[in-house]
SEFIZA-3560 file (N, C-alpha, C; in Angstrom, 3 decimals):
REM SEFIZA-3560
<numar><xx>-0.545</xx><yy>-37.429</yy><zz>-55.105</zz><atom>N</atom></numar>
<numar><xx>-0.943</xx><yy>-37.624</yy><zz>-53.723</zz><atom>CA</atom></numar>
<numar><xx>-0.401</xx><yy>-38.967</yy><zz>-53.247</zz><atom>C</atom></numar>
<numar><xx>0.504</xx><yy>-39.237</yy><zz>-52.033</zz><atom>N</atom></numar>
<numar><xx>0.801</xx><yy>-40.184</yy><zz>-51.506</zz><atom>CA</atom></numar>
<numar><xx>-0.082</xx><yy>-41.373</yy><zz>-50.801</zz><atom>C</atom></numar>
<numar><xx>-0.050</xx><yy>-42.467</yy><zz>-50.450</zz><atom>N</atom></numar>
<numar><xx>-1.122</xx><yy>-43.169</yy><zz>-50.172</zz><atom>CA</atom></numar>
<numar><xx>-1.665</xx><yy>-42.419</yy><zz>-49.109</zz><atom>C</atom></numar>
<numar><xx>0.102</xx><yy>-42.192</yy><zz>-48.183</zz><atom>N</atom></numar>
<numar><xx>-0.612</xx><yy>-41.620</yy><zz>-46.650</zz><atom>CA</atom></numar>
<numar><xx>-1.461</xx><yy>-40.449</yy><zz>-46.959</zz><atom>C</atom></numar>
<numar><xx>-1.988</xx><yy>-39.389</yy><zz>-47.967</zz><atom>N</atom></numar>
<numar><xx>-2.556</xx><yy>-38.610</yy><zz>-47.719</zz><atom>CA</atom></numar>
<numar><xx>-3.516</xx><yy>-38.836</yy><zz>-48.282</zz><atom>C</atom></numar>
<numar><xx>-4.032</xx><yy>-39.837</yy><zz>-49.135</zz><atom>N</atom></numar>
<numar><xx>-5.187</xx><yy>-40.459</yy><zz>-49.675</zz><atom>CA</atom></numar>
<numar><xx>-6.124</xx><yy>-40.963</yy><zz>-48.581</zz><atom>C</atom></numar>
<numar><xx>-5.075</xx><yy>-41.984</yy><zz>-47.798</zz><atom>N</atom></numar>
<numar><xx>-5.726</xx><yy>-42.455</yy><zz>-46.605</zz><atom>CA</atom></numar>
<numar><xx>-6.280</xx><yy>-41.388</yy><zz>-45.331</zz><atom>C</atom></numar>
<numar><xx>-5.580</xx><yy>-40.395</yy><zz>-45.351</zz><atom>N</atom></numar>
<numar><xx>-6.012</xx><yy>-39.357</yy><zz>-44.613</zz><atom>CA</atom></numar>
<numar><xx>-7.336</xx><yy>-38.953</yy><zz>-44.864</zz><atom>C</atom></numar>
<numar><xx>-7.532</xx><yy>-38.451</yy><zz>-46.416</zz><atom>N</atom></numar>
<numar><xx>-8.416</xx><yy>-37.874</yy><zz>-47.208</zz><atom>CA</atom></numar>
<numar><xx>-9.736</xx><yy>-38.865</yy><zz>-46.725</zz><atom>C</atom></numar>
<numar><xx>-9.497</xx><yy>-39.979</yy><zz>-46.639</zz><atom>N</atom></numar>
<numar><xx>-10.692</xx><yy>-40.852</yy><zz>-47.037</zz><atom>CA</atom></numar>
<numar><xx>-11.019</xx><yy>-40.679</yy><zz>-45.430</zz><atom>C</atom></numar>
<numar><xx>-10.084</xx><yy>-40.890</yy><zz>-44.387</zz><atom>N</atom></numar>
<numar><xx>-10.677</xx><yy>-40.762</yy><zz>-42.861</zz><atom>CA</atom></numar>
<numar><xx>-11.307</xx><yy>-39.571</yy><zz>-42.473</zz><atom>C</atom></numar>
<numar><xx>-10.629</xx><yy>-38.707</yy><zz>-43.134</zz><atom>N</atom></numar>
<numar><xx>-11.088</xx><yy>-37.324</yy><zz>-42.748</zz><atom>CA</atom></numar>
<numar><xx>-12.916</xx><yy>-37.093</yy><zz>-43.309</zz><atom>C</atom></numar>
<numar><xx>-12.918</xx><yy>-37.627</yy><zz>-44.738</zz><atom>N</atom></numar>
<numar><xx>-13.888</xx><yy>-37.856</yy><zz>-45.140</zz><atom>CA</atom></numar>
<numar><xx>-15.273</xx><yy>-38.728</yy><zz>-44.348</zz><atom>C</atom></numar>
<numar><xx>-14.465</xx><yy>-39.681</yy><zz>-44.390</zz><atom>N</atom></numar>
<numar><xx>-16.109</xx><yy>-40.665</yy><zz>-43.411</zz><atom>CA</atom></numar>
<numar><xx>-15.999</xx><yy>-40.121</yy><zz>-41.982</zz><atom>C</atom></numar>
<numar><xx>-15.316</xx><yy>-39.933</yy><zz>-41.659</zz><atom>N</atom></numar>
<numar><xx>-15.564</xx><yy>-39.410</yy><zz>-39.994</zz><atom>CA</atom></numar>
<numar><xx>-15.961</xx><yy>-38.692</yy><zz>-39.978</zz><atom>C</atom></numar>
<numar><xx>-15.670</xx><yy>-37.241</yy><zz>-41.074</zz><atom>N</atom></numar>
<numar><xx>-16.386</xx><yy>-35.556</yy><zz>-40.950</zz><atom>CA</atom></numar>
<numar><xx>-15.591</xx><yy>-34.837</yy><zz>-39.794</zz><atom>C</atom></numar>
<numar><xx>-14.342</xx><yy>-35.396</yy><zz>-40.302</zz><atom>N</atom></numar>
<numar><xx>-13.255</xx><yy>-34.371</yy><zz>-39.174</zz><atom>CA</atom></numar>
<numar><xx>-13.302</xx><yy>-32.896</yy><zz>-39.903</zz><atom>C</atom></numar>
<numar><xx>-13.314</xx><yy>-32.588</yy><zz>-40.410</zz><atom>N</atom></numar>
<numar><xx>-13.376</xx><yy>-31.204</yy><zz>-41.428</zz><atom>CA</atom></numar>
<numar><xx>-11.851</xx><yy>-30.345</yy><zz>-40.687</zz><atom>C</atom></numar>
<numar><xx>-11.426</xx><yy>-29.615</yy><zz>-40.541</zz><atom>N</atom></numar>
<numar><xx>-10.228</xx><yy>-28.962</yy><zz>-40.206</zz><atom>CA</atom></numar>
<numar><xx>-9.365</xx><yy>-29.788</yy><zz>-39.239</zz><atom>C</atom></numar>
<numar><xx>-9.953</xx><yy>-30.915</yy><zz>-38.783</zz><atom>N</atom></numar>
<numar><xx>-9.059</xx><yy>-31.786</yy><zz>-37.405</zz><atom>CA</atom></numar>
<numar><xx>-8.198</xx><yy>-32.209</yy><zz>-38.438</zz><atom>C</atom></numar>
<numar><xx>-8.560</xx><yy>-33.524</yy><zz>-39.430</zz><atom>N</atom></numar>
<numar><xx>-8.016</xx><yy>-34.041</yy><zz>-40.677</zz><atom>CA</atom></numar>
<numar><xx>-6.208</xx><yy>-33.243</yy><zz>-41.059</zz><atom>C</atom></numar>
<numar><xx>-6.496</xx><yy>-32.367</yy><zz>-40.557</zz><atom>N</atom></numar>
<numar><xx>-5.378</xx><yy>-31.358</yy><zz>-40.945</zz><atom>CA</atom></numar>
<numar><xx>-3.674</xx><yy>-31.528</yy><zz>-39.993</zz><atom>C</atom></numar>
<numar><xx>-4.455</xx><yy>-32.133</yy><zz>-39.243</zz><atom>N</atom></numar>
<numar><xx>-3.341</xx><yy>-32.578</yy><zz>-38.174</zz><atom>CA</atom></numar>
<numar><xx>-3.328</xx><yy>-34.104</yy><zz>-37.960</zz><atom>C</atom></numar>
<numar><xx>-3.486</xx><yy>-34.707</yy><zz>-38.790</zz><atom>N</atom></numar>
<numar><xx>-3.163</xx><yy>-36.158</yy><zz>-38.331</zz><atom>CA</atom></numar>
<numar><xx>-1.874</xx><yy>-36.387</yy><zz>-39.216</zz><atom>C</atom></numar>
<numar><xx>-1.078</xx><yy>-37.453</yy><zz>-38.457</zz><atom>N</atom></numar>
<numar><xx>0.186</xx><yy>-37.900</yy><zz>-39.249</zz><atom>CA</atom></numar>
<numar><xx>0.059</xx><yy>-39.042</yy><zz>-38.835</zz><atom>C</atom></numar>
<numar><xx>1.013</xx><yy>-39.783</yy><zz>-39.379</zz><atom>N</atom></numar>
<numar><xx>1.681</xx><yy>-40.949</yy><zz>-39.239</zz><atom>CA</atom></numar>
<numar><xx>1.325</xx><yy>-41.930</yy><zz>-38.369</zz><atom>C</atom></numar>
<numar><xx>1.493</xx><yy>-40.972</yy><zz>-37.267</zz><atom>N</atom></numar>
<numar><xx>1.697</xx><yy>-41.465</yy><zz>-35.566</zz><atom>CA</atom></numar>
<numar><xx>0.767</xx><yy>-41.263</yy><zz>-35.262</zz><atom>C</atom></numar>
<numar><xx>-0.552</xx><yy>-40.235</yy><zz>-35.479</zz><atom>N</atom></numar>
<numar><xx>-1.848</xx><yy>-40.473</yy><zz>-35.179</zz><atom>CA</atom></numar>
<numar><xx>-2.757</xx><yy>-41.666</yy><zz>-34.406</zz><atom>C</atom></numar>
<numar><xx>-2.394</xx><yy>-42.048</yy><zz>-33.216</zz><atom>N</atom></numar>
<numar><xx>-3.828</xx><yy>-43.357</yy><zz>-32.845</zz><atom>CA</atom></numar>
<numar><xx>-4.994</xx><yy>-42.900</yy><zz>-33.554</zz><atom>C</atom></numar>
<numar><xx>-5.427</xx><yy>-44.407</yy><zz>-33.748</zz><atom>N</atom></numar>
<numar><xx>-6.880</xx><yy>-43.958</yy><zz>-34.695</zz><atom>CA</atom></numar>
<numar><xx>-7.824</xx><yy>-44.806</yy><zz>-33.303</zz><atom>C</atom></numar>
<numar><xx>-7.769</xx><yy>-45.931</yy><zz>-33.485</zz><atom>N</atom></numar>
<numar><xx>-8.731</xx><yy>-47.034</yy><zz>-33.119</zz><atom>CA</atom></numar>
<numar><xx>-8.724</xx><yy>-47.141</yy><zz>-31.358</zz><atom>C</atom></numar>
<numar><xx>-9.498</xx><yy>-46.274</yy><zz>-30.376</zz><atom>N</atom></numar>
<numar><xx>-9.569</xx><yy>-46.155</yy><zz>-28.965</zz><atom>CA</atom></numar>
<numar><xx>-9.194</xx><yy>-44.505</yy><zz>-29.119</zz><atom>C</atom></numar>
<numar><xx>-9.014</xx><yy>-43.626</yy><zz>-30.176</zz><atom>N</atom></numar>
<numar><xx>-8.146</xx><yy>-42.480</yy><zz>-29.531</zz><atom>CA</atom></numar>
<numar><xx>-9.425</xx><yy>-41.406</yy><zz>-30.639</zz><atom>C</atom></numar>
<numar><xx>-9.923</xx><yy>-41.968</yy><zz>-31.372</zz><atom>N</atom></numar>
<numar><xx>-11.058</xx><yy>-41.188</yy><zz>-31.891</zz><atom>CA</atom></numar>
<numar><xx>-12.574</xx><yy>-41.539</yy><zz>-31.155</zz><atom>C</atom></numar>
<numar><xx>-13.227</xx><yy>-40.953</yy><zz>-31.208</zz><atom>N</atom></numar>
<numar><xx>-14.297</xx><yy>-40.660</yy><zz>-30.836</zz><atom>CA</atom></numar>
<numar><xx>-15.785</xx><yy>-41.410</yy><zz>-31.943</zz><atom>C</atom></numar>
<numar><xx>-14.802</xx><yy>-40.845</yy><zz>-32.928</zz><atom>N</atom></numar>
<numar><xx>-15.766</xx><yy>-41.106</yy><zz>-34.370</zz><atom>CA</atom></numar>
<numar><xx>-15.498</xx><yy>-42.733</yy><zz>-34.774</zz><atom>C</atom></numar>
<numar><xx>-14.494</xx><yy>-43.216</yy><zz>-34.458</zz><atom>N</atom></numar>
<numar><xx>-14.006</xx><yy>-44.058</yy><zz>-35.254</zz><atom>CA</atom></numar>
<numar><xx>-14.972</xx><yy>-45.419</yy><zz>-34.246</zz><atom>C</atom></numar>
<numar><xx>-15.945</xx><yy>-45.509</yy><zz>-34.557</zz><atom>N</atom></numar>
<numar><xx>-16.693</xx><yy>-46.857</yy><zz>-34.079</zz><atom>CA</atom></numar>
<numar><xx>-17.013</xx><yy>-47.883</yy><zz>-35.208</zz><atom>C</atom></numar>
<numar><xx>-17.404</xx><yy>-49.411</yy><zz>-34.304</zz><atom>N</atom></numar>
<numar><xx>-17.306</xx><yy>-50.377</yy><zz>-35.396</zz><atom>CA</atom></numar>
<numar><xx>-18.122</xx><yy>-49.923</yy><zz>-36.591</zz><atom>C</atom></numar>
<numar><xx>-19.123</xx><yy>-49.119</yy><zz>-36.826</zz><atom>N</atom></numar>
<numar><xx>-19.732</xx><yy>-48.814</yy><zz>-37.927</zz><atom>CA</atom></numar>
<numar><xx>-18.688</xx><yy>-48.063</yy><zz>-38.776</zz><atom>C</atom></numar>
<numar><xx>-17.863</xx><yy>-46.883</yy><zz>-38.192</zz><atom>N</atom></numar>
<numar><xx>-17.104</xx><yy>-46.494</yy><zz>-39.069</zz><atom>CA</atom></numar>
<numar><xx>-16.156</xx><yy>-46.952</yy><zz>-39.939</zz><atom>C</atom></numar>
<numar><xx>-15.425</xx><yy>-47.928</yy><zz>-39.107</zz><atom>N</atom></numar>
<numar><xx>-14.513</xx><yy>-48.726</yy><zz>-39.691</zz><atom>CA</atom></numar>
<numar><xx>-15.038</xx><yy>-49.827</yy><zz>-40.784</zz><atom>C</atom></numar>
<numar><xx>-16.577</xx><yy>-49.860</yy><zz>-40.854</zz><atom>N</atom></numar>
<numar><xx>-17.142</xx><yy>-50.276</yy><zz>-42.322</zz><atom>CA</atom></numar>
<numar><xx>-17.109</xx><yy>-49.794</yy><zz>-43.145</zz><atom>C</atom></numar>
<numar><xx>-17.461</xx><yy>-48.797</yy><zz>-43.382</zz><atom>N</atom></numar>
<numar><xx>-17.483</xx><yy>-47.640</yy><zz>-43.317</zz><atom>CA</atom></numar>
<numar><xx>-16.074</xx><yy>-47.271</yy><zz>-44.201</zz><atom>C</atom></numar>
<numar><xx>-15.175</xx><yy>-46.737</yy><zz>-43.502</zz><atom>N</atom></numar>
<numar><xx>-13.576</xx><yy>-46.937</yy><zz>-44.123</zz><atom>CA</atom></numar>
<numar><xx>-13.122</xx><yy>-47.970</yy><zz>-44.887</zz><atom>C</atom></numar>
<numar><xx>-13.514</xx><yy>-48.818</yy><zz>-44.716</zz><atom>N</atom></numar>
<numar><xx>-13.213</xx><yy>-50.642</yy><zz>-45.226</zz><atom>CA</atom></numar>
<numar><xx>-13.683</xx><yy>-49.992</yy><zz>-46.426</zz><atom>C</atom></numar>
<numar><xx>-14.898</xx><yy>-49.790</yy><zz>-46.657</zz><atom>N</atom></numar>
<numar><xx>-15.706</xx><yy>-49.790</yy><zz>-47.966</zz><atom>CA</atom></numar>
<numar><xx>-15.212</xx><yy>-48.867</yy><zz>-48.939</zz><atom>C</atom></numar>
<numar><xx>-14.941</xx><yy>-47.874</yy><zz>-48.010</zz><atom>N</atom></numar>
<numar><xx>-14.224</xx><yy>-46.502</yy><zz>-49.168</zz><atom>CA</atom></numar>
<numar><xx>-13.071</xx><yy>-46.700</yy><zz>-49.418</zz><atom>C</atom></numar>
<numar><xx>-12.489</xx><yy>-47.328</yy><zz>-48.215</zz><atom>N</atom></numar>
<numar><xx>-10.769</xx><yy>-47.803</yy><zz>-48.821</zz><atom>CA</atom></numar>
<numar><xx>-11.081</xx><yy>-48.771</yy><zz>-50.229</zz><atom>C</atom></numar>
<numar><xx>-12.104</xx><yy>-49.744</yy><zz>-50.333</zz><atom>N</atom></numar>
<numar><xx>-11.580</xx><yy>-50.633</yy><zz>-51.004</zz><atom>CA</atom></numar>
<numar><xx>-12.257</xx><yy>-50.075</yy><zz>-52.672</zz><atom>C</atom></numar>
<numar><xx>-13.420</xx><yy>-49.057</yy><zz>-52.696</zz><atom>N</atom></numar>
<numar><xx>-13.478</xx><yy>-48.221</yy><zz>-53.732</zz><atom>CA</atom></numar>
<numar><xx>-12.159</xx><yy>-47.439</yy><zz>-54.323</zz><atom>C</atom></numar>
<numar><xx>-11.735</xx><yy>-46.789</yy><zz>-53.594</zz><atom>N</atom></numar>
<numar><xx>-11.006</xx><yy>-45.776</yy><zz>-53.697</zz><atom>CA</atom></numar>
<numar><xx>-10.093</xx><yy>-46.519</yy><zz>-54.293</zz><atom>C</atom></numar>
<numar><xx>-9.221</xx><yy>-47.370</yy><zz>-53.801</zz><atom>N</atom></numar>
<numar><xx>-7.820</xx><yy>-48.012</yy><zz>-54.095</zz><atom>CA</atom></numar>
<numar><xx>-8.408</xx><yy>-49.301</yy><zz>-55.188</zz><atom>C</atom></numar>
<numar><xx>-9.065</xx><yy>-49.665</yy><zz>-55.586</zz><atom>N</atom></numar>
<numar><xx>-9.639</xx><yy>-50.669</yy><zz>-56.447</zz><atom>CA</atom></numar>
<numar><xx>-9.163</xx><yy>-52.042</yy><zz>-55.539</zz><atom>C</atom></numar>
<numar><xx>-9.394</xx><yy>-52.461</yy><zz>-54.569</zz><atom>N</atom></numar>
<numar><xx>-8.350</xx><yy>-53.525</yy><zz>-53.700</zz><atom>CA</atom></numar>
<numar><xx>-9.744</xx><yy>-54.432</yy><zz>-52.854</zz><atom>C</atom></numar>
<numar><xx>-9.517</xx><yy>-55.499</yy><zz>-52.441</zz><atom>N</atom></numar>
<numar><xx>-10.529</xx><yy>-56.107</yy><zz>-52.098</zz><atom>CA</atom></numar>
<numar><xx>-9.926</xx><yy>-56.489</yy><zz>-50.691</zz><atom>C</atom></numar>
<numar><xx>-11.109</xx><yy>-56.068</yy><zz>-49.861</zz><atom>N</atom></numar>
<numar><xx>-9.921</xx><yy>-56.593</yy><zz>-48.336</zz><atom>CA</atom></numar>
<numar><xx>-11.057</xx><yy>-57.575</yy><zz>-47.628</zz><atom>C</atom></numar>
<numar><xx>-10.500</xx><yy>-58.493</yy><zz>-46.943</zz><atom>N</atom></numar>
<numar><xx>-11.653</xx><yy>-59.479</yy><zz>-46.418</zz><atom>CA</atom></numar>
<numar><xx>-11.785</xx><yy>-59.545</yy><zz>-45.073</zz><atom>C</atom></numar>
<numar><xx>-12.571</xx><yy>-59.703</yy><zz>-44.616</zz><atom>N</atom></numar>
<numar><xx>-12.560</xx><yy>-59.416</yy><zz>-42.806</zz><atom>CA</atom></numar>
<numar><xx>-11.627</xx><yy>-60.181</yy><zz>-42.145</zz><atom>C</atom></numar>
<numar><xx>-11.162</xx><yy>-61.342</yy><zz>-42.099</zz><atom>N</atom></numar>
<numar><xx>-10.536</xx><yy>-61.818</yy><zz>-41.585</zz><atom>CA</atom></numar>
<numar><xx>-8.945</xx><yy>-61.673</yy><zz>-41.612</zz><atom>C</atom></numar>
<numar><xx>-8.475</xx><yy>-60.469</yy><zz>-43.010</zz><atom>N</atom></numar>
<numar><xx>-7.469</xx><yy>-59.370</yy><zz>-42.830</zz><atom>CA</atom></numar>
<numar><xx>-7.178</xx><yy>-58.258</yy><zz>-41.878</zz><atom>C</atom></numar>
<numar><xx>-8.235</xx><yy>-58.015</yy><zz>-41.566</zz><atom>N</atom></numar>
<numar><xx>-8.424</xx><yy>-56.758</yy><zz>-40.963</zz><atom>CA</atom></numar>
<numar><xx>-8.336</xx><yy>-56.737</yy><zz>-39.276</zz><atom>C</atom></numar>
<numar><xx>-7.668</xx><yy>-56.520</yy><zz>-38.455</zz><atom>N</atom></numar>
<numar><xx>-8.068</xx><yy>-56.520</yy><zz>-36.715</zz><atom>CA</atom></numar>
<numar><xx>-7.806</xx><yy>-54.986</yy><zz>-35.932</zz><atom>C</atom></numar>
<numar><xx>-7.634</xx><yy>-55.127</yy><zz>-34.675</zz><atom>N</atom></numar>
<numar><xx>-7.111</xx><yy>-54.297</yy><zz>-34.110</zz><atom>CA</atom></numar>
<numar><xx>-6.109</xx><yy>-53.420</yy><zz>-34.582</zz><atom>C</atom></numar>
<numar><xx>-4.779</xx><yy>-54.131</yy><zz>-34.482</zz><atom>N</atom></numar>
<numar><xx>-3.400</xx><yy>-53.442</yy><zz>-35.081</zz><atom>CA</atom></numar>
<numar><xx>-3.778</xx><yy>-53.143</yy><zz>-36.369</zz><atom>C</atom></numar>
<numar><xx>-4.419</xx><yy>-53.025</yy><zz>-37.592</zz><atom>N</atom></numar>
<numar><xx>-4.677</xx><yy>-52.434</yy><zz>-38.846</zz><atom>CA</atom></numar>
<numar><xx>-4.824</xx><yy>-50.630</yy><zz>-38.556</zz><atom>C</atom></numar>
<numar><xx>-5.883</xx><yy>-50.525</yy><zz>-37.669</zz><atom>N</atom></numar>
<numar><xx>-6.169</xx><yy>-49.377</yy><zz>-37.773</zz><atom>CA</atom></numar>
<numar><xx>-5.473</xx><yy>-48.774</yy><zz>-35.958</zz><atom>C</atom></numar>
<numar><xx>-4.599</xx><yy>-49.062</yy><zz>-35.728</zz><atom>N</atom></numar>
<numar><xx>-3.944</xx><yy>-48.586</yy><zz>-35.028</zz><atom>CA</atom></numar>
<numar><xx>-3.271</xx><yy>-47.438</yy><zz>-34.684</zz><atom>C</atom></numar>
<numar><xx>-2.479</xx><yy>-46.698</yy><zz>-35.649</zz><atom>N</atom></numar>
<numar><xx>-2.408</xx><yy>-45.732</yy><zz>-36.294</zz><atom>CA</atom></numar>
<numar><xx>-2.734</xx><yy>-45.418</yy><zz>-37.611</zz><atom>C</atom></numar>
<numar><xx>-2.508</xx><yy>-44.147</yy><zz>-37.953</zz><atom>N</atom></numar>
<numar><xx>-2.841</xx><yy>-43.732</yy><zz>-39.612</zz><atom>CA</atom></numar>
<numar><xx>-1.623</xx><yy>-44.609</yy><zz>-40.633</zz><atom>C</atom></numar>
<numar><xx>-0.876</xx><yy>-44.830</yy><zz>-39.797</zz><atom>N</atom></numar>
<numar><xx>0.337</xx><yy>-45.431</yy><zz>-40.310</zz><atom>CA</atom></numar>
<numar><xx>0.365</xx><yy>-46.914</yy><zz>-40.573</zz><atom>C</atom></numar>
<numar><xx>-0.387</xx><yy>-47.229</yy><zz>-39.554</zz><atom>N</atom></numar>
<numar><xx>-0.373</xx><yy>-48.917</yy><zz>-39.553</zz><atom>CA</atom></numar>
<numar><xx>-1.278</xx><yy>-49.189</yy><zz>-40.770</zz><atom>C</atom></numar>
<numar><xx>-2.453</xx><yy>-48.188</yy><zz>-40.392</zz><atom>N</atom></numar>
<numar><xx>-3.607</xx><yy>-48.260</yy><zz>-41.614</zz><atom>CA</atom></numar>
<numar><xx>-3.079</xx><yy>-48.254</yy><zz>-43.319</zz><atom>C</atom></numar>
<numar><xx>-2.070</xx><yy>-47.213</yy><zz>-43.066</zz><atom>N</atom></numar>
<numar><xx>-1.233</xx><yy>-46.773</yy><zz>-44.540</zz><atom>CA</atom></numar>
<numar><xx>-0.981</xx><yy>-48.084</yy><zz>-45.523</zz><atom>C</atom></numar>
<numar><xx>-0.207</xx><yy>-48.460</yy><zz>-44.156</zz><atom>N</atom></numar>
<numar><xx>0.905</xx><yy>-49.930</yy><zz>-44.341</zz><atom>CA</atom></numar>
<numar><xx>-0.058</xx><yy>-50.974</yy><zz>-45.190</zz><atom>C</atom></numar>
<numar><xx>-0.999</xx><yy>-50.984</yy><zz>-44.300</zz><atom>N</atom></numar>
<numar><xx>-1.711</xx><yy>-51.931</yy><zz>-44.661</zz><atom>CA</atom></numar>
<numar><xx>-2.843</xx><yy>-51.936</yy><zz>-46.093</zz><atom>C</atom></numar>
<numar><xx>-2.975</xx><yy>-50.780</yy><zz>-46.392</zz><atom>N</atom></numar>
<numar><xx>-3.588</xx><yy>-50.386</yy><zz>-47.554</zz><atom>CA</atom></numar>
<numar><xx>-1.902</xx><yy>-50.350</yy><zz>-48.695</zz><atom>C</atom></numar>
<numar><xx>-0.925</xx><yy>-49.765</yy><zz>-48.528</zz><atom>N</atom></numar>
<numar><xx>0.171</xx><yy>-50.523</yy><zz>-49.279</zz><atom>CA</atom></numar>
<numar><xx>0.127</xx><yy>-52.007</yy><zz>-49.501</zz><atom>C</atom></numar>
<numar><xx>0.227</xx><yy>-52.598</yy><zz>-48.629</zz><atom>N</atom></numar>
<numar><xx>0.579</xx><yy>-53.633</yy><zz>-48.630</zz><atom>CA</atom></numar>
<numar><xx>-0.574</xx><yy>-54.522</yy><zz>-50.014</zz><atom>C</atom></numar>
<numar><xx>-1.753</xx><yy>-53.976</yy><zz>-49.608</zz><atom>N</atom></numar>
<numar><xx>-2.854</xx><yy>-54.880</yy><zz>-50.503</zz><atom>CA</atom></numar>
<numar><xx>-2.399</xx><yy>-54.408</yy><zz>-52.197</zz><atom>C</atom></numar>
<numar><xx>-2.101</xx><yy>-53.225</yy><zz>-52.408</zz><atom>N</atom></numar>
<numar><xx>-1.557</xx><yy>-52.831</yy><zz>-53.635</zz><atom>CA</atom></numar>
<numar><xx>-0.773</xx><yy>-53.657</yy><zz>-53.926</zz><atom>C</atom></numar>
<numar><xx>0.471</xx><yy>-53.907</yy><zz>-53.584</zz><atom>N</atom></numar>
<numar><xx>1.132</xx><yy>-54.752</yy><zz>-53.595</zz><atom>CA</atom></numar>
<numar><xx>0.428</xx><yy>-55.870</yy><zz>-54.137</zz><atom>C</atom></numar>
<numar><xx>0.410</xx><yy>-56.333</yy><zz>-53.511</zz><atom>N</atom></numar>
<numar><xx>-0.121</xx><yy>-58.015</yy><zz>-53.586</zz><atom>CA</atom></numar>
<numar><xx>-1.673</xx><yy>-58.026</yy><zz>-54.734</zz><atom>C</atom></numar>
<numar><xx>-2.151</xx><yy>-56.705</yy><zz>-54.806</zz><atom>N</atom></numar>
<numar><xx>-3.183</xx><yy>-56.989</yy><zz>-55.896</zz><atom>CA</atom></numar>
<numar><xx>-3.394</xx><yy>-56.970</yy><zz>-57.539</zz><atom>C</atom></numar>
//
Protein backbone atom coordinates (compact mmCIF):
# COMPACT_ATOMS: atom_id res chain seq x y z
CA UNK A 1 0.00 0.00 0.00
CA UNK A 2 1.36 3.41 -1.00
CA UNK A 3 1.50 6.22 1.55
CA UNK A 4 -1.14 8.02 -0.65
CA UNK A 5 -3.53 5.21 -0.03
CA UNK A 6 -2.69 4.71 3.60
CA UNK A 7 -3.39 8.32 4.01
CA UNK A 8 -6.62 7.92 2.26
CA UNK A 9 -7.44 4.85 4.41
CA UNK A 10 -6.85 6.74 7.60
CA UNK A 11 -9.19 9.93 6.28
CA UNK A 12 -11.68 7.85 5.05
CA UNK A 13 -11.53 6.18 8.37
CA UNK A 14 -11.88 9.17 10.97
CA UNK A 15 -14.26 11.08 8.91
CA UNK A 16 -16.65 7.88 8.17
CA UNK A 17 -16.69 8.68 4.46
CA UNK A 18 -17.55 4.94 3.83
CA UNK A 19 -17.95 4.64 -0.19
CA UNK A 20 -17.05 8.65 -0.76
CA UNK A 21 -13.26 7.56 0.37
CA UNK A 22 -13.40 5.81 -2.97
CA UNK A 23 -13.04 8.83 -4.98
CA UNK A 24 -10.57 10.96 -3.48
CA UNK A 25 -7.15 11.50 -5.24
CA UNK A 26 -4.40 13.49 -5.14
CA UNK A 27 -6.07 16.67 -6.04
CA UNK A 28 -8.83 16.18 -3.62
CA UNK A 29 -9.33 19.70 -1.38
CA UNK A 30 -9.58 18.48 2.02
CA UNK A 31 -9.47 21.54 4.47
CA UNK A 32 -12.76 24.18 3.52
CA UNK A 33 -14.04 21.52 0.85
CA UNK A 34 -15.14 18.72 3.44
CA UNK A 35 -17.80 19.05 5.61
CA UNK A 36 -16.37 16.51 8.12
CA UNK A 37 -13.05 17.75 8.23
CA UNK A 38 -13.35 20.28 11.38
CA UNK A 39 -10.71 21.43 13.87
CA UNK A 40 -11.63 18.36 15.99
CA UNK A 41 -11.07 16.15 13.09
CA UNK A 42 -7.90 17.19 12.10
CA UNK A 43 -6.89 15.98 15.80
CA UNK A 44 -8.21 13.54 15.21
CA UNK A 45 -6.11 12.67 11.86
CA UNK A 46 -2.94 14.14 13.55
CA UNK A 47 -3.33 11.35 16.10
CA UNK A 48 -3.98 8.43 13.75
CA UNK A 49 -1.47 9.69 11.32
CA UNK A 50 1.10 9.72 13.93
CA UNK A 51 0.03 5.99 15.28
CA UNK A 52 -0.22 4.61 12.10
CA UNK A 53 3.14 5.86 10.54
CA UNK A 54 5.15 5.60 13.98
CA UNK A 55 6.17 9.59 13.33
CA UNK A 56 5.76 12.34 15.83
CA UNK A 57 4.34 15.61 14.39
CA UNK A 58 4.20 18.82 16.55
CA UNK A 59 1.69 21.55 16.18
CA UNK A 60 3.65 24.10 15.18
CA UNK A 61 4.42 21.75 11.89
CA UNK A 62 1.21 21.53 10.96
CA UNK A 63 -1.08 24.70 9.25
CA UNK A 64 -3.41 25.39 6.66
CA UNK A 65 -1.43 24.29 3.45
CA UNK A 66 -0.70 20.66 5.23
CA UNK A 67 -4.04 19.51 4.79
CA UNK A 68 -4.85 21.26 1.72
CA UNK A 69 -5.16 18.57 -0.46
CA UNK A 70 -4.85 14.71 0.02
CA UNK A 71 -1.67 15.39 -1.68
CA UNK A 72 -0.24 18.12 0.25
CA UNK A 73 -1.27 15.95 3.30
CA UNK A 74 0.66 12.86 1.53
CA UNK A 75 3.72 15.09 1.09
CA UNK A 76 3.77 15.96 4.28
CA UNK A 77 3.36 12.65 6.05
CA UNK A 78 6.41 11.58 3.48
CA UNK A 79 8.27 14.05 4.33
CA UNK A 80 8.24 13.20 8.34
CA UNK A 81 9.35 9.55 7.29
CA UNK A 82 12.00 10.91 5.88
CA UNK A 83 13.41 12.90 8.39
CA UNK A 84 12.37 10.30 11.21
Amino acid sequence: MTTLDSVKAIIGDVLQLGPRQDILTAETPLLGNMPELDSMAVVALIATIEEKFGILIDDDEVDASTFATLGTLTAFVEQKLQTA
